[in-house]
C-alpha positions in Angstrom: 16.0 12.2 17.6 15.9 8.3 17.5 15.1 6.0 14.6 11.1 6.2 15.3 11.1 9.9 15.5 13.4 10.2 12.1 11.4 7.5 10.0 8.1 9.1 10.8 9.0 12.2 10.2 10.0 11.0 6.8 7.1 8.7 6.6 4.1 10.8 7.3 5.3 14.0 4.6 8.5 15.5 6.8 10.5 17.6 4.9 14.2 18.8 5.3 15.3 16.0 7.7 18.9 16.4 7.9 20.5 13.1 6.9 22.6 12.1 9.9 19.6 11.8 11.5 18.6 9.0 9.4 22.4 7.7 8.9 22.6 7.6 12.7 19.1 6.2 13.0 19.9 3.3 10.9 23.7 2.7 10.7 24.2 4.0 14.4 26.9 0.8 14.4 29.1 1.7 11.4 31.7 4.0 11.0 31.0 7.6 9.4 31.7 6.9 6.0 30.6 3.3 5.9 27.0 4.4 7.0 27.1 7.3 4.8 27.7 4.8 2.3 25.1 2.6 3.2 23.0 5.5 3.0 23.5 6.2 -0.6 23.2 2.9 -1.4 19.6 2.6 0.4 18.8 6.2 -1.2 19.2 4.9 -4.4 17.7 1.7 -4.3 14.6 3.5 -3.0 14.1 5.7 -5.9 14.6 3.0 -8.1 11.3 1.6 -6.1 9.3 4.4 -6.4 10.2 4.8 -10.2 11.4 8.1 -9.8 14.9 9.7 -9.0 13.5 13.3 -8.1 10.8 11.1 -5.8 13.8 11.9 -2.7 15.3 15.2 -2.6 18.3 15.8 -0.7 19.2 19.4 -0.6 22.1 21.1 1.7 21.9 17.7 3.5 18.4 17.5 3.8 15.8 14.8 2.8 12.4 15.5 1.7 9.8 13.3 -0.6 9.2 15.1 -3.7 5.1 15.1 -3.5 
């Protein structure tokens, strides 16, 4: 699964994508803990967005929008 097939999964109401998909998707050039890093970083920034921490669930290392 490449970056378009992960971010529109997410995008159009996917639920339980496992999150290397999107780590690799968007850090595929940095190192496994630097890109899982940059993940959290990115996760919580974009809760901070949408106003709402529960809005992104990550559960057994999956990521789902919270409808």
């Amino acid at each position: 699964m490449g970056f378009g097939d992960a971010a529109e999964r997410v995008a159009f109401g996917g639920r339980e994508v496992k999150d290397y998909l999107l780590i690799d998707a968007l850090w595929a050039d940095q190192e496994g803990d630097v890109a899982r890093d940059a993940f959290r970083v990115a996760l919580h920034r974009l809760r901070k967005l949408l106003g709402r921490s529960e809005a992104i669930v990550i559960d057994d290392g999956r990521v789902s929008f919270d409808p």
